[in-house]
Every structure is written in C-alpha cells, then in structure tokens.
N, C-alpha and C positions, 0 to 999 in steps of 0.2 A: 202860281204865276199870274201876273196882272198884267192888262197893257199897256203900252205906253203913253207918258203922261208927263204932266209939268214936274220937274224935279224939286219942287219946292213942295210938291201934294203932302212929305211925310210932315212938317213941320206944320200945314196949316189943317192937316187932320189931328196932329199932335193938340195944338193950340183949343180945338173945336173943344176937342174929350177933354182937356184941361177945365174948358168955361163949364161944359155938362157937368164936370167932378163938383165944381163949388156951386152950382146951381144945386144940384139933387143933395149936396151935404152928404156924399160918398168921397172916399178914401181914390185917389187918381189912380192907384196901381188896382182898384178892383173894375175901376171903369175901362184901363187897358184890358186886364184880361176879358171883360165883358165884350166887348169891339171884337176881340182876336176869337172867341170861339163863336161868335155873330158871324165873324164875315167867314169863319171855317165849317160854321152851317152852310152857309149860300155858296161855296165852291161843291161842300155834299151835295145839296139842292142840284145844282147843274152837271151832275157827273152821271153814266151809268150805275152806280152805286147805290141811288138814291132812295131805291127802292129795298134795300136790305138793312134798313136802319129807322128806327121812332126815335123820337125827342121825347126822353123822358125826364123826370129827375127837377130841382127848383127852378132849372129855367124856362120851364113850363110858365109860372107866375107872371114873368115876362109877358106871356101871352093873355091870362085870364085878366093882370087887374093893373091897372094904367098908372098905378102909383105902384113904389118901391114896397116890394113884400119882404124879403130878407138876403141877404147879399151873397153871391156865390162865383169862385172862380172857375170850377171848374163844369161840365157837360157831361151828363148820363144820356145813353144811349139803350134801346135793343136791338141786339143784331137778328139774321136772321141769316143760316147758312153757317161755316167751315168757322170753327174758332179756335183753328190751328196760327199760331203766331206769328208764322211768315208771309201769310195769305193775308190776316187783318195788315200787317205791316206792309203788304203790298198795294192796301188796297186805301191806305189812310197817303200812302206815298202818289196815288194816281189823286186823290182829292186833292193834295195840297197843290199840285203842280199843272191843275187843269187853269186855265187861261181865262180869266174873268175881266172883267170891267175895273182898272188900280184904284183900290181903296189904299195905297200906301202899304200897306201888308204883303211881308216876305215872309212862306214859313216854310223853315228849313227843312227839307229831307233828310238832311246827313245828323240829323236831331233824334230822329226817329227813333224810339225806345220802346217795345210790347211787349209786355208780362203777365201772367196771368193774377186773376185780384185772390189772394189767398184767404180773404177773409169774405170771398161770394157764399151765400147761403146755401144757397139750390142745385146750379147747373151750372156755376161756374162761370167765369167774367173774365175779360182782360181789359186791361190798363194801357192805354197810347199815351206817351206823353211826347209831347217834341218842342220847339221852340219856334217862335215866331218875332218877326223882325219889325219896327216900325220907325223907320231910319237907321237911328243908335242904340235906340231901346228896346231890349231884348222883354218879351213878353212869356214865360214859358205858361203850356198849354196843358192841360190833363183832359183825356175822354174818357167814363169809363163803361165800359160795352158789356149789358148782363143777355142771356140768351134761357130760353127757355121757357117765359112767362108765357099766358093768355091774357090776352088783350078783350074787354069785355064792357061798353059793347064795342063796335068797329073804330080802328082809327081815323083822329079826326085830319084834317088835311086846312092846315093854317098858313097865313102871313106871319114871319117872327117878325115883330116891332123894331126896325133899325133905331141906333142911336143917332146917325149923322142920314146924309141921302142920298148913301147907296141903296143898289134895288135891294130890296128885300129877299131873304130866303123864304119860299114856299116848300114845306114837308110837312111831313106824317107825322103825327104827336099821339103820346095818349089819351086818353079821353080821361077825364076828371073822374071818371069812378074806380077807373083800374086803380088811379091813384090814391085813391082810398079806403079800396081796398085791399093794396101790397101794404100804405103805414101801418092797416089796422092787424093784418096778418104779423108783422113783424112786431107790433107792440103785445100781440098775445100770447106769438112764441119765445119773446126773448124774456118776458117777466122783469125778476125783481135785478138782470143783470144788464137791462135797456141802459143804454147813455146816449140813445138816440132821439135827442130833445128837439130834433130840427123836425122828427115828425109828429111830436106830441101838438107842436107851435104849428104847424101845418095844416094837422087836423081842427084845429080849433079855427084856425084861419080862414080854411077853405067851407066851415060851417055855419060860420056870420057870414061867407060873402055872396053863397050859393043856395040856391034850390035843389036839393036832388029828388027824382023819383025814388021812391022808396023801393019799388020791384025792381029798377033797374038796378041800382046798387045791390040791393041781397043777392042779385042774381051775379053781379060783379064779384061780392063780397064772395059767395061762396064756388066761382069759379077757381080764384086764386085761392082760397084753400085750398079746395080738391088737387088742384095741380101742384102747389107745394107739400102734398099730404100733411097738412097741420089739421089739428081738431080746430072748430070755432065752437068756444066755449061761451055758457052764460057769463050777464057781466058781473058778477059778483064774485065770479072766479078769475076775472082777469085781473091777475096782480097791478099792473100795469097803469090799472084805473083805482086802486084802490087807494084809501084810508095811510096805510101802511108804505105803499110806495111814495106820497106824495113828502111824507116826514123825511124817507131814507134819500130821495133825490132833489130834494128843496134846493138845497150848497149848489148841485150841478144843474139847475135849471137857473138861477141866478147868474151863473158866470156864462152859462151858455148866452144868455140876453146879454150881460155884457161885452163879450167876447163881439157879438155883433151890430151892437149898437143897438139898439131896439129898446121899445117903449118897457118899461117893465110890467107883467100881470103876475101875477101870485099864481104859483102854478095849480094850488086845490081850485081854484076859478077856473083853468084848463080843464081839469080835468074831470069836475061840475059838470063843464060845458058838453066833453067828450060823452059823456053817461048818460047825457039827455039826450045826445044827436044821436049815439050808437045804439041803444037799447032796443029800437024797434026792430035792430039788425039782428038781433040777438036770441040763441034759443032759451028755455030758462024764465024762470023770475026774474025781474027786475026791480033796480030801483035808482035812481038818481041821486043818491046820495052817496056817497064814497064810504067804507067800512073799513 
C-alpha cells in the first residue's frame, strides 16, 4: 500500500523506466520487473519482517558494480524461521500491504501464490509469486526463499541502488564470499549434469572485478561444504572445470549468452579463468590448465 499522491504518478513513473529501458539498452519489461521487486524490497526493509530475510541471489550485482552485470527478473532470498506455507504467505501478504511513500506500485494480495521449490538442493525452498500493479500494467513478481545455509563471514547491511528517487531499501545481503562459495559448491556437486551457466559467468565475473582474501574465502568455501555435506575436491577432479566439460557444454554456454544479451567469451576462457582463481582454494595438485 502506498500513500497518497498525484494520480498521474503511475504514468510518469511509467515514462521515467521507459527512458532508463532505452538508456541502459535493456528489454522495458525486464526494467518493470526490476522497479517491482526494488520497491518490494523497501516495503521488506520497513516491516517487522526485515530481519528474517538476506538478499541473495544476481540482484546482489546491483549492488557490487555500477554498471549492468547480467539481467534478472526475478529475487533470491534466505529466510530465517517457520517454512511452512501459510506463515511465508502470511508474511509476504503483511510486506505487500505495509504503507510506504507511493511509488505508483500496487501489489496484489489476492495474487498470492506459495509453493514449495522442488528442485531446492539442501533444505528445501519455497517460491512466492504474486503480482504487482503499475497503473494498467500488470508486472508479475517471483521471490524465491532457500533456508538453511551459513552465512560466512557476517552479513553485510547495504543501500539497494534505486532506479528512480524513491528512498532506497536498506537490508542484509550476502557477503561476496558466501556467494562464492555456494557457485562453487554447486558446480562441484552437480558435475557433468550442470546447466547452471549463470554461475559459471558469475564466477569469472566476480573474479576480474574483485579482491578476495584468500583465508576468508576457504574459510567461506569450506563452511558451505560442511554444511551442505558435499566433499571439496582437488581441481582436477572437478568435472565442471574440466577439458571434457567445456566440449560437452560449449552449444549451452553460447545460448545461455544469447538468451541474455551479453558480450560473448569462449567458455574454455571461463573456465582458464575459474582454475586459476579456484586453485589456491583447493586441496590436491593443481593445475590451470583444463584436462
């Protein structure tokens, strides 16, 4: 719920995220949904709720780097507390409806839809979706809420970058190494049946753009093992990095670039890259070469 305001606000926020769509040479229906789970942060930010939820997942990037990283409609979360489905639904229906500053955004209650993610790895997830209004144009929204990770080290506590100038949301995010070390977790357990290109493109990303301590992350790295009971294996045994993978998933790293626009790199260049940044990570021989 928002308050009240000039009845013309949906059309000249409409107009605003129109000029931002052709400014940035983004898609206008990716810039709505961007706007709708922005300003469905900052109603999270201002609720008692605020505190049982981190910002995980690409719209993180958002935060780290001032230019466009790779395009996403929808919002990862961790919860924290009861992941029974009428309680998250109770409790995504008290964010929607808490009373902010009108950014033009209406989202609907009687939208509300919570299921659990059948395909969460660990501890299991669920999925809100619901829909959001901005005048005429219907924007639907997807959240999806995993529970049970470590967070490693403490969460960080940031500004989300608005698109227009409403206030911004202030929350709890992950810190850059959790997230580095859940891609690499999942790229070591899923092997040669990964088709999750969005963290191969990630890690190479957040590796040209960043500094990490190296203790900090091992120490990251092998907290999220332990806690997902996955082995962290040398890299010569990670299929994932390998010689062999790079042939079998070449066709789906290309379309995956496609699919999103994005500049194209050769994915044995990723994966070069990945072998050189991960290895110090790693028990085992090494070698930066892919086999």
């Amino acid at each position: 719920m928002s308050k009240a305001s000039p009845s013309n606000l949906p059309a000249s926020v409409r107009a605003r995220l129109q000029n931002l769509a052709k400014q940035r040479d983004i898609p206008f229906d990716l810039i709505l949904a961007r706007f709708a789970v922005e300003r469905l942060l900052y109603r999270l930010s201002q609720s008692k709720h605020a505190h049982q939820f981190l910002l995980k997942g690409a719209m993180l990037f958002a935060i780290w780097t001032p230019d466009a990283h790779r395009p996403t409609r929808d919002v990862d979360l961790l919860g924290f507390g009861s992941t029974e489905l009428d309680t998250v639904k109770s409790i995504f229906a008290e964010i929607c409806a808490i009373t902010v500053e009108d950014d033009a955004l209406e989202y609907r209650t009687e939208t509300l839809e919570v299921m659990p993610i059948r395909e969460a790895a660990h501890y299991g997830g669920v999925r809100v979706n619901l829909r959001a209004m901005l005048g005429n144009i219907r924007i639907p929204v997807q959240i999806d809420i995993g529970y049970g990770d470590v967070v490693t080290p403490e969460p960080d506590f940031v500004t989300f970058p608005g698109l227009l100038e409403f206030t911004a949301p202030k929350l709890r995010t992950y810190p850059i190494y959790t997230v580095v070390a859940e891609k690499l977790e999942a790229l070591v357990t899923l092997g040669e049946t990964n088709t999750r290109m969005k963290d191969f493109y990630d890690l190479w990303f957040l590796s040209q753009r960043f500094d990490f301590d190296e203790v900090l992350l091992k120490k990251a790295i092998l907290a999220t093992f332990e806690r997902r009971g996955s082995q962290l294996k040398p890299l010569n045994e990670i299929v994932g990095l390998s010689a062999s993978f790079i042939e079998m998933k070449d066709a789906t790293w290309k379309g995956f670039l496609r699919r999103n626009r994005m500049d194209h790199i050769e994915l044995a260049e990723v994966i070069t890259r990945l072998r050189a940044f991960l290895s110090p990570m790693l028990p085992g021989p090494q070698s930066e070469q892919p086999e």
